[in-house]
C-alpha positions as CSV (number, residue, x, y, z in Angstrom):
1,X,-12.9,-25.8,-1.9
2,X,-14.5,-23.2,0.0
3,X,-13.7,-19.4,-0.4
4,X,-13.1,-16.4,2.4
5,X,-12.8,-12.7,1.2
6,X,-11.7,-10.6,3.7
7,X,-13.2,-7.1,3.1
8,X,-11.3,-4.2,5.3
9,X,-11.5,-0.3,5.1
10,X,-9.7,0.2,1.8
11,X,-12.6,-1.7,0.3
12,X,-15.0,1.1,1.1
13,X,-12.0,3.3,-0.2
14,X,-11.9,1.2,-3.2
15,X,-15.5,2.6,-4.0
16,X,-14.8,6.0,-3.5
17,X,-16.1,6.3,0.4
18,X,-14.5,8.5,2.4
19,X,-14.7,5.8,5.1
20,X,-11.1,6.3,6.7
21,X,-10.2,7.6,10.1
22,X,-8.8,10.6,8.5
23,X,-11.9,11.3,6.9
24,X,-13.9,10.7,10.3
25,X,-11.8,12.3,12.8
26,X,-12.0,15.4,10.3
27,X,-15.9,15.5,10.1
28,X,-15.6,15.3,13.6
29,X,-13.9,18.6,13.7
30,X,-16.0,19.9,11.3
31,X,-19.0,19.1,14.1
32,X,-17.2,21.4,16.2
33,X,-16.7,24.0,14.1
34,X,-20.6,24.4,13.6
35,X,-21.0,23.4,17.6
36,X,-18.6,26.4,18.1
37,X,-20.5,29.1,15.6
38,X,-23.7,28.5,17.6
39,X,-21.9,28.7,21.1
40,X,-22.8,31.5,23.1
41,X,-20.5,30.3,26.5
42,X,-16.5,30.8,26.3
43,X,-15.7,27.0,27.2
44,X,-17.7,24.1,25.4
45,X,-16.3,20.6,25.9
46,X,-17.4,17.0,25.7
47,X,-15.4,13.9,27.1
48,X,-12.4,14.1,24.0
49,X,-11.9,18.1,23.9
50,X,-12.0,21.2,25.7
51,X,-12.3,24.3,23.9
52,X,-11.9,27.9,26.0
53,X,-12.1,31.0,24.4
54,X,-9.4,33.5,25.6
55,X,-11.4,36.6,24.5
56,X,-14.4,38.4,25.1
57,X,-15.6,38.6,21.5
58,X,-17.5,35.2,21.5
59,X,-16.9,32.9,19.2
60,X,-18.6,33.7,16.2
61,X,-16.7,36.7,15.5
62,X,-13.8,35.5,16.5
63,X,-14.3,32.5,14.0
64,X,-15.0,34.4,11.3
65,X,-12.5,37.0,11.7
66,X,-10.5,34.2,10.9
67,X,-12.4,31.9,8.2
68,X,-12.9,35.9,6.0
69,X,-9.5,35.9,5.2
70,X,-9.9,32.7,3.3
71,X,-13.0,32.2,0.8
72,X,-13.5,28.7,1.5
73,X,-12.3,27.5,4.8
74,X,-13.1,24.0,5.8
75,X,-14.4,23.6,9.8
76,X,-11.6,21.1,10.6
77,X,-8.9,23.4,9.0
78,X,-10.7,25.9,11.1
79,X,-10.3,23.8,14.1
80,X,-6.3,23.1,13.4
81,X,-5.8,27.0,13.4
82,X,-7.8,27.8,16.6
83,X,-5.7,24.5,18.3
84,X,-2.3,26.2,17.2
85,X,-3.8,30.4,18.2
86,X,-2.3,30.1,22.4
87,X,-3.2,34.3,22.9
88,X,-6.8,33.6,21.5
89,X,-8.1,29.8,22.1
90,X,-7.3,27.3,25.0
91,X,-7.7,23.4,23.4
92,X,-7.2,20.7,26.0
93,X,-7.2,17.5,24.9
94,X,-8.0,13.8,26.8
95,X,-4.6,11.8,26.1
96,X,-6.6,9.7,23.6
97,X,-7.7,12.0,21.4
98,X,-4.0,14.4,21.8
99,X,-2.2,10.3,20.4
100,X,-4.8,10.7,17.3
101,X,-4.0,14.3,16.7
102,X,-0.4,14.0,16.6
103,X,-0.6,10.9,14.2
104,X,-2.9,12.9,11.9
105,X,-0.3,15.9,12.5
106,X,2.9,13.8,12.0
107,X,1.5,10.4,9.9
108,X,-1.2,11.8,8.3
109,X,-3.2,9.0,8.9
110,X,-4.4,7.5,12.3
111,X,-5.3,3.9,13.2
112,X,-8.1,4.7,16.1
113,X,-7.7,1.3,17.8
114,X,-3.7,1.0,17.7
115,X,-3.9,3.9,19.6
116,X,-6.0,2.6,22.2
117,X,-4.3,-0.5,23.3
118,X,-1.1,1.6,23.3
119,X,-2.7,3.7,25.9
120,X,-4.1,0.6,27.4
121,X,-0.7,-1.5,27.8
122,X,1.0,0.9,30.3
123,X,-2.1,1.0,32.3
124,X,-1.6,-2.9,32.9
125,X,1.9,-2.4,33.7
126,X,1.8,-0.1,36.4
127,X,-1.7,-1.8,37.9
128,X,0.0,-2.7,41.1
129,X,1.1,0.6,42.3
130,X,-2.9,1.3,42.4
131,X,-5.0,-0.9,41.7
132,X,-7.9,1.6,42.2
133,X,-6.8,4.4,40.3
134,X,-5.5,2.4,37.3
135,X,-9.0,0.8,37.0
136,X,-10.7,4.1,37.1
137,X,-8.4,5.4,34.2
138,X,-9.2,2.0,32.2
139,X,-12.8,3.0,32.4
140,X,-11.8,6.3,31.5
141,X,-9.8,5.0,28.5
142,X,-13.0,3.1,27.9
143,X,-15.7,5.6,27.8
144,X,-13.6,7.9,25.7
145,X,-13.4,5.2,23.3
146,X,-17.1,4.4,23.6
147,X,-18.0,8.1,22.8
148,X,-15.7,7.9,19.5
149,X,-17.3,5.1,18.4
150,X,-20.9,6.4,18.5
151,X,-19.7,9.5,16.6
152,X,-17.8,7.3,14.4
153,X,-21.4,5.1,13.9
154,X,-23.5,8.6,13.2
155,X,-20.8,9.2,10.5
156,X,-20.7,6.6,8.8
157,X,-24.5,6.3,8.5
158,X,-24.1,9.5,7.2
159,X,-21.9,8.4,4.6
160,X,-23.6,5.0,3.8
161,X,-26.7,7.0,3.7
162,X,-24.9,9.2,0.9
163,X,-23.5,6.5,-1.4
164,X,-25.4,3.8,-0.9
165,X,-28.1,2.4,-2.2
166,X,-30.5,-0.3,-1.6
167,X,-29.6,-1.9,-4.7
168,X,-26.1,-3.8,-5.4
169,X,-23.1,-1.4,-5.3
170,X,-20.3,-3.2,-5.1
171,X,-17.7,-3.0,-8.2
172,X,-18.3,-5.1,-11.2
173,X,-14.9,-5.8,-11.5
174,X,-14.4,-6.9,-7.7
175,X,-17.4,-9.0,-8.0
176,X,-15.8,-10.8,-11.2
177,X,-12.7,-11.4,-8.6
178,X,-14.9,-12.9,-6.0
179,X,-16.9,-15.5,-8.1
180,X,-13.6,-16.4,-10.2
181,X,-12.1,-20.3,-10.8
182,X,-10.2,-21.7,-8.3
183,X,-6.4,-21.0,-9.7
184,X,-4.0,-24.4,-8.6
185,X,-1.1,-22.1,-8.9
186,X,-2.1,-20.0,-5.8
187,X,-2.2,-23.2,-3.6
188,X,0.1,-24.0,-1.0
189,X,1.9,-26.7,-1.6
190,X,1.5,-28.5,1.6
191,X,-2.8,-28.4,0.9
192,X,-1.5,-30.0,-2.7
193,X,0.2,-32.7,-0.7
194,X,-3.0,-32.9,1.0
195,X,-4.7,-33.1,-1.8
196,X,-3.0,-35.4,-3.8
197,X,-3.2,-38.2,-1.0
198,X,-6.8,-37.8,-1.3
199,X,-7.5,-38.2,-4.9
200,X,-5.7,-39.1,-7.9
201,X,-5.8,-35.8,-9.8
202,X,-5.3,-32.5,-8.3
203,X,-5.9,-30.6,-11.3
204,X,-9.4,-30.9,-10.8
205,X,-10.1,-28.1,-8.8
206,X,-8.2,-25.9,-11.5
207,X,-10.1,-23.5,-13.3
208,X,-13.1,-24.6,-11.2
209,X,-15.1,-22.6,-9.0
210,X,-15.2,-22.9,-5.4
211,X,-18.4,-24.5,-3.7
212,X,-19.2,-21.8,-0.7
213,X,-18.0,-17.7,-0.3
214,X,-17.9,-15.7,2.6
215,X,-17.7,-11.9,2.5
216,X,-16.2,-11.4,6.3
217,X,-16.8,-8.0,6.3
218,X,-14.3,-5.9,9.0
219,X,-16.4,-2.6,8.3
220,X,-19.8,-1.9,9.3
221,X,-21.3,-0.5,5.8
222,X,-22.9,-3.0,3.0
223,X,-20.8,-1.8,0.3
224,X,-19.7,-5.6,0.3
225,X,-23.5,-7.1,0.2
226,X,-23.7,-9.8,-2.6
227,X,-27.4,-11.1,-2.1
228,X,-27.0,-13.4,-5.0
229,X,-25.0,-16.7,-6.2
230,X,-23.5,-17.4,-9.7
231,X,-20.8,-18.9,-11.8
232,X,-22.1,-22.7,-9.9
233,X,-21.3,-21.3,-6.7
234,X,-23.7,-22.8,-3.7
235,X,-23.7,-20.2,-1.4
236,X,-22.3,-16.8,-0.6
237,X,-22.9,-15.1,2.8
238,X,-21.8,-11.7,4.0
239,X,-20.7,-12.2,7.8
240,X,-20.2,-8.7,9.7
241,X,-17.7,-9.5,12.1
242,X,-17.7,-6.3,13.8
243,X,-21.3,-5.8,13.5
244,X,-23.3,-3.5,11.0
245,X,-25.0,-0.2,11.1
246,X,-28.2,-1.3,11.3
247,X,-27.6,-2.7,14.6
248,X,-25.7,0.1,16.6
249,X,-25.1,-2.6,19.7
250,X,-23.9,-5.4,17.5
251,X,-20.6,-3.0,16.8
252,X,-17.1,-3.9,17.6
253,X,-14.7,-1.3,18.1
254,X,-11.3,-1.8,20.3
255,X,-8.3,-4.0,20.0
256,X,-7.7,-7.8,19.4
257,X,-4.6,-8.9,20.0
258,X,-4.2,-11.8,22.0
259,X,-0.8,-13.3,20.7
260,X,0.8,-9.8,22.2
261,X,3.1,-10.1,25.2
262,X,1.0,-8.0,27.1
263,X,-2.2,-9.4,26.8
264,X,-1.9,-12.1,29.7
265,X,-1.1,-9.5,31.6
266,X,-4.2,-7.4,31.1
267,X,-5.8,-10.8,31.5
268,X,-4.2,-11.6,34.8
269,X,-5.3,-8.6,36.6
270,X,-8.6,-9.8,37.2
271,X,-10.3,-6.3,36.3
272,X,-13.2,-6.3,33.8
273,X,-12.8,-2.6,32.7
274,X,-9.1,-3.5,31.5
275,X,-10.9,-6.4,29.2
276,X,-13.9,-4.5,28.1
277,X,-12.9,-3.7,24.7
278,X,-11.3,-6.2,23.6
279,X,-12.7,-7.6,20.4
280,X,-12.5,-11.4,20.8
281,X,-14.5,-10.8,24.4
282,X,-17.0,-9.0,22.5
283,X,-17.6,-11.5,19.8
284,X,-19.4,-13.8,21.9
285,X,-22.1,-11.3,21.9
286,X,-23.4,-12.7,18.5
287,X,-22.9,-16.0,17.0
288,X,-20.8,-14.3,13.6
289,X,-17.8,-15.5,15.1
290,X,-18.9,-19.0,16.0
291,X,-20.5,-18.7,12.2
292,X,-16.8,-18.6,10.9
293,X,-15.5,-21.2,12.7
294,X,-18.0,-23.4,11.2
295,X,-17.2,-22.2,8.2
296,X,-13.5,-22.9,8.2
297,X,-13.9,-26.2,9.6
298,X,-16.4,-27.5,7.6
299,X,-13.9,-27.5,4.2
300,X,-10.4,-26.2,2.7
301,X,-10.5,-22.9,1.7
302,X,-8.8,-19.9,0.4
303,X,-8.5,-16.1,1.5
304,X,-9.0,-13.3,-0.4
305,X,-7.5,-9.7,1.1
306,X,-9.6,-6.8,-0.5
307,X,-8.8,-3.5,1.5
308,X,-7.8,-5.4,4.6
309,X,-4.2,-4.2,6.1
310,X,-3.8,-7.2,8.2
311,X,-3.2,-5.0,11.2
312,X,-2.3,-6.2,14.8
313,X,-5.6,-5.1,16.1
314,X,-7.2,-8.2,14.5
315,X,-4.4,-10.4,15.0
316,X,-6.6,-13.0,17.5
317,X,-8.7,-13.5,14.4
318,X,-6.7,-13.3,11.5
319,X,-3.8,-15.9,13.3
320,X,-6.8,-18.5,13.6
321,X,-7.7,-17.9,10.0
322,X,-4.3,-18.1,8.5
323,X,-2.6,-21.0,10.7
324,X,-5.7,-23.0,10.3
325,X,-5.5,-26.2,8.7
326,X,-7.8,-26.1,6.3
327,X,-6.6,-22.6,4.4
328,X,-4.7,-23.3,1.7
329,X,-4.3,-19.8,0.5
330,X,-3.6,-15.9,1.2
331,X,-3.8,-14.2,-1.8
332,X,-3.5,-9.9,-1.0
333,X,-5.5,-7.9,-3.5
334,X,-3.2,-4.5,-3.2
335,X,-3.6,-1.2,-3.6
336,X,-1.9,0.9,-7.0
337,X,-1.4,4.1,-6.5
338,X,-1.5,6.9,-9.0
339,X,2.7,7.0,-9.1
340,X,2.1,3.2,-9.9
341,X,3.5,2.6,-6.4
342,X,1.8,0.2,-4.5
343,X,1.2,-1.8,-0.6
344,X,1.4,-5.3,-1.7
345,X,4.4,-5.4,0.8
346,X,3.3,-3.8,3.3
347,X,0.0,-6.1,3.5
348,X,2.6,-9.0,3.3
349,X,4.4,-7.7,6.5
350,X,1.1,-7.2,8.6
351,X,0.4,-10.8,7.2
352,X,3.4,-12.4,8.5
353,X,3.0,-10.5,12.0
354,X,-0.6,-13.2,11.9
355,X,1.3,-16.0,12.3
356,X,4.0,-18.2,14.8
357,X,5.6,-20.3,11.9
358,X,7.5,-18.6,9.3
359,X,7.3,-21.2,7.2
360,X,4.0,-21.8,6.7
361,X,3.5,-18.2,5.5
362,X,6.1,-18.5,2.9
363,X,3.9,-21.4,1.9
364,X,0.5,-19.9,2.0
365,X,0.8,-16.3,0.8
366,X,0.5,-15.6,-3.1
367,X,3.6,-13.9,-4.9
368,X,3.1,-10.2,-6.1
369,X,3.3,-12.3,-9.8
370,X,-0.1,-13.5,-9.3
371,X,-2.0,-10.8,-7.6
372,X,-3.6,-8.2,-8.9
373,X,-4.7,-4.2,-7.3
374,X,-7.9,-4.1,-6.5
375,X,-10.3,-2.5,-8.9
376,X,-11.5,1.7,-7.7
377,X,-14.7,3.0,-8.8
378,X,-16.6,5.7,-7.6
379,X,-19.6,5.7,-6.5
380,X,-21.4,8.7,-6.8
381,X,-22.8,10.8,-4.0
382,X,-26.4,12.0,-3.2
383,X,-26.5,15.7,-3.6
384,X,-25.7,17.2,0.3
385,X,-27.1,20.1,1.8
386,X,-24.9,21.2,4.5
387,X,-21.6,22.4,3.8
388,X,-18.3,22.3,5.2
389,X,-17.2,26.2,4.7
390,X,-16.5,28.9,6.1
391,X,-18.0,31.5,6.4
392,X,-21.5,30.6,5.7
C-alpha cells in the first residue's frame, strides 16, 4: 500500500510561515506604503489600485502627519486609513482586488482564487450579449490575476528566503506522521473487501509501513522537502503540483473546478482567455500531473490531509484522487486552536464537496476518533532589515 500526503497552506502555517493570503495581501500594502513615501506625483497606480492624493502637501507629509500620532504604525494599517480618509486620498480599486478587500474587511481572511472564478462565472453568463467585450474583460480578469501572482511569487521567496534553509525543515513530529505503520482501522471497508478476496489475511498490512510516499505539495515553498527514505519505506517523492519557486513559469495560480455547473459553459464558448487560468489546463505544462496519475494507478493507497482545506478551487484534482479506485483512505490532520477549538469539520465538509457519491465518503474519510491536529513549530526567522513602521 502506497501513501499520498497532501500538503496545503496551513502546512507552511503549521511551521510558523506567514504564508497566508492575509499575510501576502498585507505585505502587499505595506509595498505601497514605502512606494507612496518615495512618490513625488499625486496619483501612482498599477493594474489592482489607484491611489490620488486630494492635497497639495505630497505624500510624505501627509503620511506622516498621520503615522506621528501613532509610534509604531504598520504600512498596510497605513494603507486601510488613507482607503477610509475621502477629503484627503482617492483609492480606486479594479473589482478583483475591491472582492479581496471586502473579504479581508468583513472575513478576515481571503481565498485569492475563489474570488477569481466568482468574478469569472458571470462573465460566461452574459458572453452572448458581447462576445467582444466580455473577452476583453476575461483578459482583463486575467492579467490582474497574473500581476497578483508575480507579487505573490516575490513574497514568498521573500519569506522562503527568511525561514528556510537548505537543510531539512520540516517538523519532527510531522515527519514521524508521514513515515508511520499503515493503521487497518483507517481503511475503508470496501478496500478490506478488496483485500480480503485477494489474500487470506488482511491484517497483514497492520502496523506495517507503506511501500511508496508522495508529498503532493499544493504550495510552492519546500517546507515539505523530505530528500530521504526510512522506517523500510522504498521511496518518497515531493511532487509540486502547482509548481515551485525555483521555477517562476512552472506556477499555477487560478481555479480548478471542473465538476461546477458553470464550467461547461466557460468551456463551450470557445474563447481561450475565459480558459486561461484554469488549473487542470495548465497542468499539462509539466508532466507532475501525469506523475500522479501513475502514481495512483500503479497501487492502493491512502491520503493524508496536512494543512490542505479541500477547497472547491482544486476540486478537478482532489474528486480524481478521492473517487479513485485505488484510495482506500482520507484521513484529515486538523488544526487545534489555542481555545482547543478546532477545523476537523470543516475539512470534512470541503471533503465531501470532492465527491458525486455520498456513500463512498462515509466510507473513506477517517473519524475525528482517529485523527490527530497537526503538530506547530516555529521556525525561526533570519534577522530582517527593513521594517514595516511608521514613521521611519
Amino acid at each position: 500500500m502506497n501513501r499520498i500526503i497532501l500538503v496545503g497552506n496551513g502546512f507552511d502555517l503549521a511551521h510558523g510561515l506567514p504564508t497566508s493570503y492575509k499575510d501576502f495581501i498585507h505585505w502587499y500594502f505595506d509595498k505601497w506604503a514605502f512606494r507612496l513615501s518615495e512618490c513625488s506625483k499625486r496619483i501612482d497606480k498599477d493594474i489592482l489600485c489607484t491611489f490620488e492624493l486630494l492635497s497639495n502637501d505630497g505624500w510624505l507629509p501627509f503620511l506622516y502627519s498621520w503615522s506621528s500620532s501613532t509610534a509604531r504604525i504598520k504600512g498596510h494599517e497605513l494603507i486601510n486609513i488613507l482607503i477610509q480618509d475621502k477629503h484627503n486620498c482617492n483609492a480606486v480599486f479594479c473589482q478583483f482586488m475591491q472582492n479581496i478587500y471586502k473579504s479581508l474587511e468583513t472575513k478576515r481572511w481571503v481565498d485569492i482564487e475563489n474570488e477569481y472564478y466568482k468574478l469569472l462565472k458571470p462573465l460566461a453568463s452574459n458572453y452572448s450579449s458581447d462576445p467582444d467585450l466580455i473577452s476583453a474583460e476575461a483578459k482583463k480578469l486575467n492579467d490582474e490575476l497574473d500581476y497578483l501572482t508575480s507579487r505573490l511569487i516575490e513574497y514568498l521567496n521573500q519569506v522562503q528566503n527568511r525561514y528556510l534553509t537548505k537543510d531539512k525543515n520540516i517538523n519532527p513530529e510531522i515527519e514521524d506522521l508521514i513515515f508511520e505503520p499503515i493503521n487497518i482501522n483507517d481503511i475503508s471497508v470496501e478496500t478490506k473487501s478488496k483485500l480480503n478476496e485477494k489474500t487470506d489475511d488482511i491484517d497483514l498490512i497492520d502496523d506495517k509501513y507503506p511501500n511508496r510516499i508522495m508529498i503532493l505539495n499544493f504550495n510552492y515553498t519546500k517546507t515539505a522537502d523530505i530528500q530521504t527514505c526510512k522506517n523500510g519505506v522504498l521511496e518518497i517523492k515531493t511532487n509540486y503540483i502547482h509548481g515551485d519557486l525555483s521555477n517562476h513559469k512552472s506556477i499555477i495560480f487560478g481555479y480548478g473546478d471542473e465538476l461546477d455547473n458553470n464550467f461547461r459553459k466557460i468551456l463551450d464558448l470557445n474563447d481561450n482567455n475565459m480558459l486561461k487560468e484554469i488549473k487542470s489546463v495548465r497542468y499539462l505544462e509539466t508532466d507532475n500531473y501525469r506523475n500522479l496519475l501513475e502514481f495512483i494507478e500503479s497501487d492502493i493507497f491512502q491520503i493524508y490531509v496536512m494543512g490542505h482545506s479541500c477547497g472547491n478551487s482544486d476540486r478537478t484534482l482532489l474528486n480524481t484522487l478521492f473517487e479513485h479506485k485505488n484510495c482506500a483512505t482520507i484521513k484529515p490532520f486538523y488544526h487545534k486552536r489555542e481555545d482547543n477549538s478546532d477545523d476537523y469539520l470543516n475539512i470534512v465538509q470541503n471533503i465531501m464537496r470532492n465527491f458525486n457519491d455520498m456513500k463512498m465518503m462515509r466510507d473513506k474519510v477517517v473519524d475525528k476518533t482517529r485523527c490527530k491536529p497537526l503538530p506547530q513549530m516555529k521556525l525561526q526567522p533570519k534577522p530582517q532589515a527593513e521594517s514595516n513602521y511608521y514613521p521611519h
